[in-house]
N, CA, C and O atoms as a Maestro MAE file, in Angstrom:
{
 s_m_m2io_version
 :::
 2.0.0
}

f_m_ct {
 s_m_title
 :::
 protein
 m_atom[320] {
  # First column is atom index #
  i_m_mmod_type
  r_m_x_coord
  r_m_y_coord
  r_m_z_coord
  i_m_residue_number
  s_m_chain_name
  s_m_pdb_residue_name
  s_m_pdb_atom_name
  i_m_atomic_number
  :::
  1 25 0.818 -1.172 0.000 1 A "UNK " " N  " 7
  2 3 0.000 0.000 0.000 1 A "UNK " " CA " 6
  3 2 0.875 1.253 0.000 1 A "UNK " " C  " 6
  4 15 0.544 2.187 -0.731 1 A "UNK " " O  " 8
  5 25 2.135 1.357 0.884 2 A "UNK " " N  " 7
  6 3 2.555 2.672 0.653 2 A "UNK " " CA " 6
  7 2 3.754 2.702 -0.216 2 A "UNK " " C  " 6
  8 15 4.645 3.538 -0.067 2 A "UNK " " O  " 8
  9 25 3.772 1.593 -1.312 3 A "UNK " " N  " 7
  10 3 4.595 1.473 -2.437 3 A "UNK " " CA " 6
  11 2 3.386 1.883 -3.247 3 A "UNK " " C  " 6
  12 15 3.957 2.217 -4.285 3 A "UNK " " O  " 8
  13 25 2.249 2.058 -3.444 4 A "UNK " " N  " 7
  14 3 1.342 2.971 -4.451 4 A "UNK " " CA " 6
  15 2 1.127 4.449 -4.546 4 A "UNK " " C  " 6
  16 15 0.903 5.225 -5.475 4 A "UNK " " O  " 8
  17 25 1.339 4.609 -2.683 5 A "UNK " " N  " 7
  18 3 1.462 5.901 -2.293 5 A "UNK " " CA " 6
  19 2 2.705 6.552 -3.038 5 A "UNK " " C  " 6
  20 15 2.652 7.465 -3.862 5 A "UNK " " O  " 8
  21 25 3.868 5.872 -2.559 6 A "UNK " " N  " 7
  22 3 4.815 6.791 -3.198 6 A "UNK " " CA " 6
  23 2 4.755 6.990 -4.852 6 A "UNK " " C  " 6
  24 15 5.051 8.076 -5.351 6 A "UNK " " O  " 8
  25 25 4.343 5.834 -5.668 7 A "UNK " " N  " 7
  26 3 4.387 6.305 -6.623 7 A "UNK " " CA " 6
  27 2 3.934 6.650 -7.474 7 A "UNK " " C  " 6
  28 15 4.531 6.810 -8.538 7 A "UNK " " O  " 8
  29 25 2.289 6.962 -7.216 8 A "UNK " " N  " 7
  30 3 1.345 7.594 -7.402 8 A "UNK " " CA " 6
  31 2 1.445 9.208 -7.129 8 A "UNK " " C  " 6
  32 15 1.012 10.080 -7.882 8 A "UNK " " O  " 8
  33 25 2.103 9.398 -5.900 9 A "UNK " " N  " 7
  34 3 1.865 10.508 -5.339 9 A "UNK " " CA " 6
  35 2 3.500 11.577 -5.398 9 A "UNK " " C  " 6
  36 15 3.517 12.806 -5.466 9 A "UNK " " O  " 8
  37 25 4.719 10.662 -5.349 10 A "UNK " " N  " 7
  38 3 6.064 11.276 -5.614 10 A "UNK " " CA " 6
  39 2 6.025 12.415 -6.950 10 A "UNK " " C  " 6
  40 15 6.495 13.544 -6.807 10 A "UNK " " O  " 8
  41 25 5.384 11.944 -8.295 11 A "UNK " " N  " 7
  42 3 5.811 12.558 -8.929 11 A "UNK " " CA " 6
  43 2 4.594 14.507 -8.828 11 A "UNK " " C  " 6
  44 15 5.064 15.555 -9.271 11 A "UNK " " O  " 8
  45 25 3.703 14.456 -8.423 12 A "UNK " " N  " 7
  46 3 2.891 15.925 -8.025 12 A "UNK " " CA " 6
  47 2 3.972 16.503 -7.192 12 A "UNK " " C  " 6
  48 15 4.500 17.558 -7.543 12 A "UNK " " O  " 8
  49 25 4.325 15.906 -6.151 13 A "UNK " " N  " 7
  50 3 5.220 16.302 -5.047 13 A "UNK " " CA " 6
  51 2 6.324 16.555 -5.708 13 A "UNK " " C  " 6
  52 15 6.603 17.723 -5.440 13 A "UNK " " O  " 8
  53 25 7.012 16.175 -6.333 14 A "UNK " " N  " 7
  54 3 8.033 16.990 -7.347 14 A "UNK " " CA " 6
  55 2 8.050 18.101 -7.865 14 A "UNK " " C  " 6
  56 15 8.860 19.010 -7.680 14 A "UNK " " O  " 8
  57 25 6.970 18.060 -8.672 15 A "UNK " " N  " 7
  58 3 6.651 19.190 -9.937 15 A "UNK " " CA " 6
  59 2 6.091 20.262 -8.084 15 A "UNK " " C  " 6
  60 15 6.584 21.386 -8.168 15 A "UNK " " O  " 8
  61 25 5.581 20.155 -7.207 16 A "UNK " " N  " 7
  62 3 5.692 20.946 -6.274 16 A "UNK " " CA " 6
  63 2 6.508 21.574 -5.832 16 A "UNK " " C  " 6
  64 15 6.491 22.804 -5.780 16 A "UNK " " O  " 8
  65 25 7.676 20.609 -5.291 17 A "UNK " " N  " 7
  66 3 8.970 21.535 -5.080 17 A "UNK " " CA " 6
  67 2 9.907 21.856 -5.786 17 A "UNK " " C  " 6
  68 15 10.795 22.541 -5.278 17 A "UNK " " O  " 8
  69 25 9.992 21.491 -7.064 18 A "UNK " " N  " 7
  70 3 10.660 22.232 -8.030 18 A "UNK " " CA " 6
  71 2 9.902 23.638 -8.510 18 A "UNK " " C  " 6
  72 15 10.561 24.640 -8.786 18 A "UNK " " O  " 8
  73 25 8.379 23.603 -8.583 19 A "UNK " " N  " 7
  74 3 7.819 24.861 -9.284 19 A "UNK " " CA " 6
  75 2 8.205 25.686 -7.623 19 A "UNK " " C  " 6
  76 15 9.096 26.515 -7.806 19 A "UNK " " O  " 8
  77 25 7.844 25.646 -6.442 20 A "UNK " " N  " 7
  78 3 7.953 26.766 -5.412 20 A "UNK " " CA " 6
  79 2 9.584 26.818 -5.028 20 A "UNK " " C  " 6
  80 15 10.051 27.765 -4.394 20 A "UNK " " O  " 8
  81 25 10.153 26.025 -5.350 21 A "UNK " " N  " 7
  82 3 11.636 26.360 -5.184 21 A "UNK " " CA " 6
  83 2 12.367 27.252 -6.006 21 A "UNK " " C  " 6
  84 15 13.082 28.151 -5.565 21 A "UNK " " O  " 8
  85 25 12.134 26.928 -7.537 22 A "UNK " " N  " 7
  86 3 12.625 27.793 -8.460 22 A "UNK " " CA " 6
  87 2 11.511 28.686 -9.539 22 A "UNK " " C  " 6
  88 15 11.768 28.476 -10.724 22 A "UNK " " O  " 8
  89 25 10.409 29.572 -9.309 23 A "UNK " " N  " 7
  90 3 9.219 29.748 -9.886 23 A "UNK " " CA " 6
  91 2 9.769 30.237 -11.397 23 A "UNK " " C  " 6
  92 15 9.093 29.955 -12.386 23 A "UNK " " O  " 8
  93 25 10.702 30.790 -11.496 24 A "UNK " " N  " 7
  94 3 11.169 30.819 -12.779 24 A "UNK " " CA " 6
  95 2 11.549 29.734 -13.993 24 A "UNK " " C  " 6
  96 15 11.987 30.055 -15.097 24 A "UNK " " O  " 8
  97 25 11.233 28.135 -13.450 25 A "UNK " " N  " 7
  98 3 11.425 27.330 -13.727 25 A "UNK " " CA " 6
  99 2 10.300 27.256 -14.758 25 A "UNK " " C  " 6
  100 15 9.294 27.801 -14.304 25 A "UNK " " O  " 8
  101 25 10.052 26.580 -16.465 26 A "UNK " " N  " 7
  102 3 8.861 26.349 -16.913 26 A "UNK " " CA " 6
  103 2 8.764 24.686 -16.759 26 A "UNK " " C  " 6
  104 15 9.476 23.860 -17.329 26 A "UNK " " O  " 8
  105 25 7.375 24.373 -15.564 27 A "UNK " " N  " 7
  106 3 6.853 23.479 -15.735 27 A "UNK " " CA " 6
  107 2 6.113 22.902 -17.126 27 A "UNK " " C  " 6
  108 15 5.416 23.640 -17.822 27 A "UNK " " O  " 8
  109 25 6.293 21.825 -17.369 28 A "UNK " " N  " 7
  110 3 5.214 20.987 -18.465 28 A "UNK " " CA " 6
  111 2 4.046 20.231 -17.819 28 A "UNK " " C  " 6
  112 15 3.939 19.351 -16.965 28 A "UNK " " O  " 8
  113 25 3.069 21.078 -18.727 29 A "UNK " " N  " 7
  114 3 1.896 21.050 -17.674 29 A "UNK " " CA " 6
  115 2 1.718 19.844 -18.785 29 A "UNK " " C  " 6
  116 15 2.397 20.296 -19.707 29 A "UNK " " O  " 8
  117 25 1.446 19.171 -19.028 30 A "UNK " " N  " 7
  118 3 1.356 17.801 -19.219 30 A "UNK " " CA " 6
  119 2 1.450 16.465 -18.464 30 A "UNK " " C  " 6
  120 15 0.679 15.528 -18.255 30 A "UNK " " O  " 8
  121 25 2.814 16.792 -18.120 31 A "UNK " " N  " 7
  122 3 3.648 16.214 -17.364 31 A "UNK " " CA " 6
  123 2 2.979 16.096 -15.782 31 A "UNK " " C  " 6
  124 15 2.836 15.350 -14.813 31 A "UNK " " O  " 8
  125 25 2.666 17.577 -16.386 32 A "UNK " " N  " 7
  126 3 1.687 17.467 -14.329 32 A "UNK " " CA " 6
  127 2 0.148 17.716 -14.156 32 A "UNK " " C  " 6
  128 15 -0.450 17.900 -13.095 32 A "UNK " " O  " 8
  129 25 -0.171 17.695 -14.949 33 A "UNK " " N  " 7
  130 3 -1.587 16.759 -15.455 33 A "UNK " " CA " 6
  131 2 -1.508 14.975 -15.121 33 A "UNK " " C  " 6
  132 15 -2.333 14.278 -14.532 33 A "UNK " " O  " 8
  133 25 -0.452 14.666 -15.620 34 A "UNK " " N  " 7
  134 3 -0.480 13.391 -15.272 34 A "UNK " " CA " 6
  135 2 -0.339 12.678 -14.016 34 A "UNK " " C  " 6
  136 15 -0.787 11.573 -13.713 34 A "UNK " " O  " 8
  137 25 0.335 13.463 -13.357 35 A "UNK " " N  " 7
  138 3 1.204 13.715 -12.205 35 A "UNK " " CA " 6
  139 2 -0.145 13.354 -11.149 35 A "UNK " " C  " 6
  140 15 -0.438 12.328 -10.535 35 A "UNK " " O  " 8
  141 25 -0.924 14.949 -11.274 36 A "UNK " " N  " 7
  142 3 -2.317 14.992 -10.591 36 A "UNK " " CA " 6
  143 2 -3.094 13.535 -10.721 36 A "UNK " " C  " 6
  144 15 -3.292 12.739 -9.803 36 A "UNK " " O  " 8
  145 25 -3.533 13.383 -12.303 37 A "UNK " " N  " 7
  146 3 -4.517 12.162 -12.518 37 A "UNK " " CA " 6
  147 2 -3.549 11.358 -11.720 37 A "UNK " " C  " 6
  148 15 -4.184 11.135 -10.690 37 A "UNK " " O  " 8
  149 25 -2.193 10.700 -11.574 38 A "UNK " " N  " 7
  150 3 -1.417 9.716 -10.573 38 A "UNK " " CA " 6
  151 2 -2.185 9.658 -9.341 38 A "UNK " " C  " 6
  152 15 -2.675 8.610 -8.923 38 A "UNK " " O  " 8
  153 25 -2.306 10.942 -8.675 39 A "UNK " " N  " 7
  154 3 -2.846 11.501 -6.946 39 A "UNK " " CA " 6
  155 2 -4.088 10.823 -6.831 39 A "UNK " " C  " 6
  156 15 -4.408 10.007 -5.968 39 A "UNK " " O  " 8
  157 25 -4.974 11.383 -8.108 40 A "UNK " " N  " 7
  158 3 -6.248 11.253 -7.604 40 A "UNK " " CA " 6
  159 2 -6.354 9.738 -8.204 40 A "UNK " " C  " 6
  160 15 -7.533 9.484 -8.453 40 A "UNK " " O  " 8
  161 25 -5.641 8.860 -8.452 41 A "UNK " " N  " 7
  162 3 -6.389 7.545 -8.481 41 A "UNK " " CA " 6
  163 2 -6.035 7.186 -7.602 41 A "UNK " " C  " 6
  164 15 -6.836 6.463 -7.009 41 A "UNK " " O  " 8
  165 25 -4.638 7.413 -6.901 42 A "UNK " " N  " 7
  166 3 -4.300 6.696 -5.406 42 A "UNK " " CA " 6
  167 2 -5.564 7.094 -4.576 42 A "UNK " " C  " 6
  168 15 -6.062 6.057 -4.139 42 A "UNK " " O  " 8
  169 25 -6.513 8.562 -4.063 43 A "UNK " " N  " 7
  170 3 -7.240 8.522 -3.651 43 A "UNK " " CA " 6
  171 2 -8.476 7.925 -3.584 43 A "UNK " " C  " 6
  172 15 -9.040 7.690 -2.515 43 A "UNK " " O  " 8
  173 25 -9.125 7.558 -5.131 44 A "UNK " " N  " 7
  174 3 -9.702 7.104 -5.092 44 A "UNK " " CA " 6
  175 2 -9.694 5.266 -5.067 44 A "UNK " " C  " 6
  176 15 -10.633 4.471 -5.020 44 A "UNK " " O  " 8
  177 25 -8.346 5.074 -5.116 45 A "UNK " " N  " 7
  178 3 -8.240 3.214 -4.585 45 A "UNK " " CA " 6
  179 2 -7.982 2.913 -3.071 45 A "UNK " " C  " 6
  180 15 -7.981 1.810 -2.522 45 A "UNK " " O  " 8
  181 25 -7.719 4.391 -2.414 46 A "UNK " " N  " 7
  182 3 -7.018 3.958 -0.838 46 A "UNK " " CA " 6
  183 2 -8.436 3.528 -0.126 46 A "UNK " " C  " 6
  184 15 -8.312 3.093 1.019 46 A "UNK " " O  " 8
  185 25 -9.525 3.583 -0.565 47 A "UNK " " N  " 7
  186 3 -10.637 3.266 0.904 47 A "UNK " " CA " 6
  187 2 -11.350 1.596 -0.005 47 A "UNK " " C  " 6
  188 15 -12.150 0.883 0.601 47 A "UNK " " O  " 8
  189 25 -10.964 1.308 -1.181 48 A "UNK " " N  " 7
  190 3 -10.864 -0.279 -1.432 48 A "UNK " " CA " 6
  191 2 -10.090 -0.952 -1.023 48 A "UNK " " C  " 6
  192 15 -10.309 -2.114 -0.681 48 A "UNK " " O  " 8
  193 25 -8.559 -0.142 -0.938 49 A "UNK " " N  " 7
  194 3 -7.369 -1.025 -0.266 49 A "UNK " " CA " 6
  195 2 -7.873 -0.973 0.765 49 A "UNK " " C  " 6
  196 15 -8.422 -2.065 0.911 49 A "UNK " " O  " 8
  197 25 -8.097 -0.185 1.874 50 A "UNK " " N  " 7
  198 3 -8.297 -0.247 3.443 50 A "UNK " " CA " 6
  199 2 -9.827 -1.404 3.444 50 A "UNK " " C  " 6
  200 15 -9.780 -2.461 4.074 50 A "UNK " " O  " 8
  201 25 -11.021 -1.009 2.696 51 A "UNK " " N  " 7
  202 3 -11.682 -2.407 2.993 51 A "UNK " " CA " 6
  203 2 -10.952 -3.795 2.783 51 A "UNK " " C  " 6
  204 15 -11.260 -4.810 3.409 51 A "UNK " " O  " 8
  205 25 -10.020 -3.732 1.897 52 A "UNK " " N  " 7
  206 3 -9.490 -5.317 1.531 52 A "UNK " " CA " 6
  207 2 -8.809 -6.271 2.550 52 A "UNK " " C  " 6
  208 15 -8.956 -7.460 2.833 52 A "UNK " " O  " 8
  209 25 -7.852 -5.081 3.068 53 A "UNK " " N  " 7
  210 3 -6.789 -4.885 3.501 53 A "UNK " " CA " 6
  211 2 -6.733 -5.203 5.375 53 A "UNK " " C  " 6
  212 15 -6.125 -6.040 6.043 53 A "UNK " " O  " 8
  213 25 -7.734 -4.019 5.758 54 A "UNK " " N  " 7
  214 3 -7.529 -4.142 6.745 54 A "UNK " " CA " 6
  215 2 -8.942 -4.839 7.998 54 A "UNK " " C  " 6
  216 15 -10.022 -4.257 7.898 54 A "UNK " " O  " 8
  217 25 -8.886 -5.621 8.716 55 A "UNK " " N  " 7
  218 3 -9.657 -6.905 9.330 55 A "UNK " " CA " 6
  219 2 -10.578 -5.682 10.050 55 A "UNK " " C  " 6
  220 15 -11.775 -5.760 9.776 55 A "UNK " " O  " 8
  221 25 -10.159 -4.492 10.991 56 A "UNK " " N  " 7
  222 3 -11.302 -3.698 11.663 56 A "UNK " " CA " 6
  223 2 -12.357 -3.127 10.649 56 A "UNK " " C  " 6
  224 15 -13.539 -3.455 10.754 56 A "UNK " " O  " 8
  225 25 -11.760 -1.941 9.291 57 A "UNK " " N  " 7
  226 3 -12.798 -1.825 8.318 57 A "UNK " " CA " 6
  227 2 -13.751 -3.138 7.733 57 A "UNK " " C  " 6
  228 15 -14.967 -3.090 7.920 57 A "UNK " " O  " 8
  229 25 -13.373 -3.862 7.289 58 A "UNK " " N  " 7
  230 3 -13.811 -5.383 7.055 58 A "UNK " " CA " 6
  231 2 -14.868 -5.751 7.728 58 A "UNK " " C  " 6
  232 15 -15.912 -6.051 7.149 58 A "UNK " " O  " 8
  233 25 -14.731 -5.777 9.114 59 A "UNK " " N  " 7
  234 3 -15.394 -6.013 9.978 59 A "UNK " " CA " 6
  235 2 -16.916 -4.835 9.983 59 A "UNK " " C  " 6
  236 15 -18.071 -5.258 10.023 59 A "UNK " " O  " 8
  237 25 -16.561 -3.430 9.934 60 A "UNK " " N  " 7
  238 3 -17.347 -2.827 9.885 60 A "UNK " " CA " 6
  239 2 -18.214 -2.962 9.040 60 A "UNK " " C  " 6
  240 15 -19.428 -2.905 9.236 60 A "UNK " " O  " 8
  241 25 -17.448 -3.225 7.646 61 A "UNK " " N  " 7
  242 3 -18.431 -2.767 6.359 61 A "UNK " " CA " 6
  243 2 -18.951 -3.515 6.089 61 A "UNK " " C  " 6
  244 15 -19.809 -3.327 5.226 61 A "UNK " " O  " 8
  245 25 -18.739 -5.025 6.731 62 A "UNK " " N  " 7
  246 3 -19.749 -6.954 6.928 62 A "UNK " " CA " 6
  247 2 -20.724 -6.256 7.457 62 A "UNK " " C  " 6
  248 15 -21.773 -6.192 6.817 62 A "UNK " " O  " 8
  249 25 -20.610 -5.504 8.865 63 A "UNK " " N  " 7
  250 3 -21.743 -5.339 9.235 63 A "UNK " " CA " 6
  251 2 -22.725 -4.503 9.278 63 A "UNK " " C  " 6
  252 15 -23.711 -4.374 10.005 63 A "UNK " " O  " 8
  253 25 -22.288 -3.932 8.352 64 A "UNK " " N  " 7
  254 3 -23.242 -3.000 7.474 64 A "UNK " " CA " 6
  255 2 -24.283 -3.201 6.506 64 A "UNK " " C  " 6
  256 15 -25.193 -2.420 6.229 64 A "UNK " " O  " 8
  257 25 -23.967 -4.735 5.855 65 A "UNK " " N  " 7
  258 3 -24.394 -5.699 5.056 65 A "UNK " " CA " 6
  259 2 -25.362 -5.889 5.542 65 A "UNK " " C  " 6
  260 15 -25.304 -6.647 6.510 65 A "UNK " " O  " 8
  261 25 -27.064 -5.205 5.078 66 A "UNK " " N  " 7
  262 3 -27.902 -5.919 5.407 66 A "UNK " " CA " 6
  263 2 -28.165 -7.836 5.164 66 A "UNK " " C  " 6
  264 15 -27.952 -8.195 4.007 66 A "UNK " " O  " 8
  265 25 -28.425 -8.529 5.773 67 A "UNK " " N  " 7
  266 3 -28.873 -10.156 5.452 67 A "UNK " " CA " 6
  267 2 -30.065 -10.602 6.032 67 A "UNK " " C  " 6
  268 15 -30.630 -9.819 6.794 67 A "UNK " " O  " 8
  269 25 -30.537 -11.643 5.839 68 A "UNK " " N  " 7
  270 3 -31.835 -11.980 6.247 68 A "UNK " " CA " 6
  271 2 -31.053 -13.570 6.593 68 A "UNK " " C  " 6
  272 15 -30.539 -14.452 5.906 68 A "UNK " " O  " 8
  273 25 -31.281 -13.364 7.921 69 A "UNK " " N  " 7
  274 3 -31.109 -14.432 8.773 69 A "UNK " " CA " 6
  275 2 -32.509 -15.601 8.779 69 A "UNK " " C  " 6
  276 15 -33.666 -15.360 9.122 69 A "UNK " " O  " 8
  277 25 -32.091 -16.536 8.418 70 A "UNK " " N  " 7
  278 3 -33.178 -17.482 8.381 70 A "UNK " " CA " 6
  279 2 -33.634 -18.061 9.031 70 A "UNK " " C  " 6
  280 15 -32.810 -18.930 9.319 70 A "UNK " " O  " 8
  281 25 -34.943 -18.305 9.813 71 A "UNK " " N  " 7
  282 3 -35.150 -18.978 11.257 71 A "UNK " " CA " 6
  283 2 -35.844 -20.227 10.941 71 A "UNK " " C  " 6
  284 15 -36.732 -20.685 11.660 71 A "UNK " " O  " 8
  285 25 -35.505 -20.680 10.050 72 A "UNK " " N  " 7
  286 3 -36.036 -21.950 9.806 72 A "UNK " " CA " 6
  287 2 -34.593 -23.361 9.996 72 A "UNK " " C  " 6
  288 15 -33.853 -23.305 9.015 72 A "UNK " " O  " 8
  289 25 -34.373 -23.933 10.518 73 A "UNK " " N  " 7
  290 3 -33.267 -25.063 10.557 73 A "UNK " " CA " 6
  291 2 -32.211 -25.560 9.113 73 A "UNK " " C  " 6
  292 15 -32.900 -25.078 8.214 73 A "UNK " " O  " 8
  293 25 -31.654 -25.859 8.784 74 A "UNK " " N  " 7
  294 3 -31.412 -26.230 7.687 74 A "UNK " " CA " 6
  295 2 -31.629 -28.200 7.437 74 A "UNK " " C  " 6
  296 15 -31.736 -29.060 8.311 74 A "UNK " " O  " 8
  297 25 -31.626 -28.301 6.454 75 A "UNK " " N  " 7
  298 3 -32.132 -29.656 5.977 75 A "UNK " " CA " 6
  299 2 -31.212 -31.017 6.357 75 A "UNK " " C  " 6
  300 15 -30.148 -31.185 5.762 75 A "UNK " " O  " 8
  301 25 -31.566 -31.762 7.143 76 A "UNK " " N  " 7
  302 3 -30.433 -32.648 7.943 76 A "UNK " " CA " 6
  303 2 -30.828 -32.678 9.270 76 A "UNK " " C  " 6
  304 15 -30.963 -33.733 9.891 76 A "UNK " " O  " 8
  305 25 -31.070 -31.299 9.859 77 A "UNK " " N  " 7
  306 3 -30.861 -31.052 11.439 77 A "UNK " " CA " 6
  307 2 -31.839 -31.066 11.723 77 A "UNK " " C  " 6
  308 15 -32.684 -30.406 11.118 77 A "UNK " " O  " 8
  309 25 -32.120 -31.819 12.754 78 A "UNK " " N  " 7
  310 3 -33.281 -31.931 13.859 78 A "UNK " " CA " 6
  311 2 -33.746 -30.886 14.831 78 A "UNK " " C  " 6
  312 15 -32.802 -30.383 15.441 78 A "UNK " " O  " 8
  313 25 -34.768 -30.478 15.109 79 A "UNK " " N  " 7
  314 3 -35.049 -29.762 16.011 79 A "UNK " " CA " 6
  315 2 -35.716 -30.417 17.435 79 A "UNK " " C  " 6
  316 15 -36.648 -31.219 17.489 79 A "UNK " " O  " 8
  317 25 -35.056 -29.911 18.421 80 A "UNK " " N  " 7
  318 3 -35.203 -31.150 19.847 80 A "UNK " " CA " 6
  319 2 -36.315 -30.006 20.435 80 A "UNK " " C  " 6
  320 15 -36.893 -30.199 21.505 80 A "UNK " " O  " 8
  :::
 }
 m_bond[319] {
  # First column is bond index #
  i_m_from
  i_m_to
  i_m_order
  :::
  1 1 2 1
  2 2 3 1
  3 3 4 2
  4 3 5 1
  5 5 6 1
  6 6 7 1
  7 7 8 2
  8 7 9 1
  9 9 10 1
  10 10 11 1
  11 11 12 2
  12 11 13 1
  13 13 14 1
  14 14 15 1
  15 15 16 2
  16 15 17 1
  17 17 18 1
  18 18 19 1
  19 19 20 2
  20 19 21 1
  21 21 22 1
  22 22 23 1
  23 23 24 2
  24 23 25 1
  25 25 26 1
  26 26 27 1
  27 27 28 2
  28 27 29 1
  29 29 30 1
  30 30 31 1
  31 31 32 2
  32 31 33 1
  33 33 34 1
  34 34 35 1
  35 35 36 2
  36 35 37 1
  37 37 38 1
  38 38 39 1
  39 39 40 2
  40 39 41 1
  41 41 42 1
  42 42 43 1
  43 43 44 2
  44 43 45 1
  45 45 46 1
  46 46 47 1
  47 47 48 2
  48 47 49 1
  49 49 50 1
  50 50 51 1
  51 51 52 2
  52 51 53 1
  53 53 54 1
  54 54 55 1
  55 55 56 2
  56 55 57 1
  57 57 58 1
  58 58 59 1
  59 59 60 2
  60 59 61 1
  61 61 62 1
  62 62 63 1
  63 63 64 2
  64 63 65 1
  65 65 66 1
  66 66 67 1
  67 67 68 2
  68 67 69 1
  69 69 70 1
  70 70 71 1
  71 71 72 2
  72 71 73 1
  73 73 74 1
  74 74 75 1
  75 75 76 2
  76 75 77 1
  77 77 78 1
  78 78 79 1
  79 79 80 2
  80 79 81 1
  81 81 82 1
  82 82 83 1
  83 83 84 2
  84 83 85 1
  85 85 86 1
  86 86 87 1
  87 87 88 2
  88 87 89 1
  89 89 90 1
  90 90 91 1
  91 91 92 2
  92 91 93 1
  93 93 94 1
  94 94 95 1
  95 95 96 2
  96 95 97 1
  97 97 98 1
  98 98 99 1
  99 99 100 2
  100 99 101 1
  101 101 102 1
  102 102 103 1
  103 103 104 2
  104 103 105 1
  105 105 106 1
  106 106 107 1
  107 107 108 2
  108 107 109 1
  109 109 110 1
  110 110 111 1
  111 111 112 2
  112 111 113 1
  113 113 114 1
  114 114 115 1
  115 115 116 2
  116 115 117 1
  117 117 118 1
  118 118 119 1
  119 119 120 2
  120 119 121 1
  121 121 122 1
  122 122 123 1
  123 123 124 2
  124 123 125 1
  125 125 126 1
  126 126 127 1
  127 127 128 2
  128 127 129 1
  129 129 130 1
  130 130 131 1
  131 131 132 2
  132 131 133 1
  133 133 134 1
  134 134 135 1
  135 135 136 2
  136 135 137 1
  137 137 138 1
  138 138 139 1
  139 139 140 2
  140 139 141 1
  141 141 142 1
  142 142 143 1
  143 143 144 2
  144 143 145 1
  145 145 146 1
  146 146 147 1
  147 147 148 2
  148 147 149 1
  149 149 150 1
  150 150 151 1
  151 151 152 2
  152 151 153 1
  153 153 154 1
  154 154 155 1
  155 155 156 2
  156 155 157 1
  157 157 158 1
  158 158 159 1
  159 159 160 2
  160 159 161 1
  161 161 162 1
  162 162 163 1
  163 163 164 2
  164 163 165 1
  165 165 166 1
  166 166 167 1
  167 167 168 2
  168 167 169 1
  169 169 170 1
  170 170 171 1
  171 171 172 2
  172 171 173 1
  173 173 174 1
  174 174 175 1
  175 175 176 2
  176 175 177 1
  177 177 178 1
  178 178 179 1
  179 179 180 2
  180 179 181 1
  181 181 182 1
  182 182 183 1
  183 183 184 2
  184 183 185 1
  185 185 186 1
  186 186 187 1
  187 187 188 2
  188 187 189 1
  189 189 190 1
  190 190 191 1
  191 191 192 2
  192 191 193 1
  193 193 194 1
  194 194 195 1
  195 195 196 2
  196 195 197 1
  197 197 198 1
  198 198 199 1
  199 199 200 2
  200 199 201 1
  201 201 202 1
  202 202 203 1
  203 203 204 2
  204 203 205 1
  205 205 206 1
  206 206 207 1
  207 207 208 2
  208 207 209 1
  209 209 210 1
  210 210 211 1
  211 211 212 2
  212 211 213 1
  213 213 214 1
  214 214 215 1
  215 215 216 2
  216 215 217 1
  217 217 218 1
  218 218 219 1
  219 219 220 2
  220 219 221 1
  221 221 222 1
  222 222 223 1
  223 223 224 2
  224 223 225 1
  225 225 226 1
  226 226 227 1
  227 227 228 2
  228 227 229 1
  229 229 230 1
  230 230 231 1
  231 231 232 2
  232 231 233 1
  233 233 234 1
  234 234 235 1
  235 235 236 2
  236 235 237 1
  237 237 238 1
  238 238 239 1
  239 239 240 2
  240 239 241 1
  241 241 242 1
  242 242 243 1
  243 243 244 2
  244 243 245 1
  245 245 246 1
  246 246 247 1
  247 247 248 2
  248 247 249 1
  249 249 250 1
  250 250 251 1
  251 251 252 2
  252 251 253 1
  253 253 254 1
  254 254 255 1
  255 255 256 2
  256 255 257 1
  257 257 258 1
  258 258 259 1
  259 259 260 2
  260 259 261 1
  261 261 262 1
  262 262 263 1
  263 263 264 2
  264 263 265 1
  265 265 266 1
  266 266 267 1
  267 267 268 2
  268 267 269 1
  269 269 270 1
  270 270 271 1
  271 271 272 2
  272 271 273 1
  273 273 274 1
  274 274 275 1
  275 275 276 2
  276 275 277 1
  277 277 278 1
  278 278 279 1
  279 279 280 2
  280 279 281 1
  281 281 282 1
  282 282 283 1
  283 283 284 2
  284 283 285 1
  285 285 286 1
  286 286 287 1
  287 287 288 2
  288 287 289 1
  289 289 290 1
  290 290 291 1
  291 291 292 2
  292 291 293 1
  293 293 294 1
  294 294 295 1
  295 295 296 2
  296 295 297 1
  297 297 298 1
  298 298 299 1
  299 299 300 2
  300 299 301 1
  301 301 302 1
  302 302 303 1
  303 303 304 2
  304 303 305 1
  305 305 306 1
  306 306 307 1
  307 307 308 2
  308 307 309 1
  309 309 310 1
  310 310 311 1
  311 311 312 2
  312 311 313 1
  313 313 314 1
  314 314 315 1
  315 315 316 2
  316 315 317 1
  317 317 318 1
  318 318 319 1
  319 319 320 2
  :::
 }
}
């Protein structure tokens, strides 16, 4: 997970401190167009990774899952 972070997210953070370090510098806004679209897909995959990923979200978002619990026995089992 934070091997996607970095490299999803390293190259915006670049074109960041190179454009406020040297503003006379010409960025290629192409380059950081792409950069951005990189960011925002890490954002939008980090809360699938964290359901996948991690056992407390997991836990939550099971039980969020409406189900219809069946009160009838299943087929085999006796009722005493």
């Amino acid at each position: 997970m934070s091997s996607l972070f970095a490299v999803s997210c390293a190259p915006s953070t670049v074109y960041g401190v190179v454009f406020y370090a040297s503003p006379e510098t010409q960025v290629n806004e192409v380059g950081l167009y792409i950069a951005s679209v990189m960011a925002y897909v890490y954002m939008c995959t980090n809360p699938f990774i964290y359901a996948t990923k991690f056992d407390p979200v997991k836990r939550v978002l099971l039980d969020l899952i409406p189900f219809k619990k069946s009160t009838q026995p299943h087929e085999g089992t006796e009722m005493t």
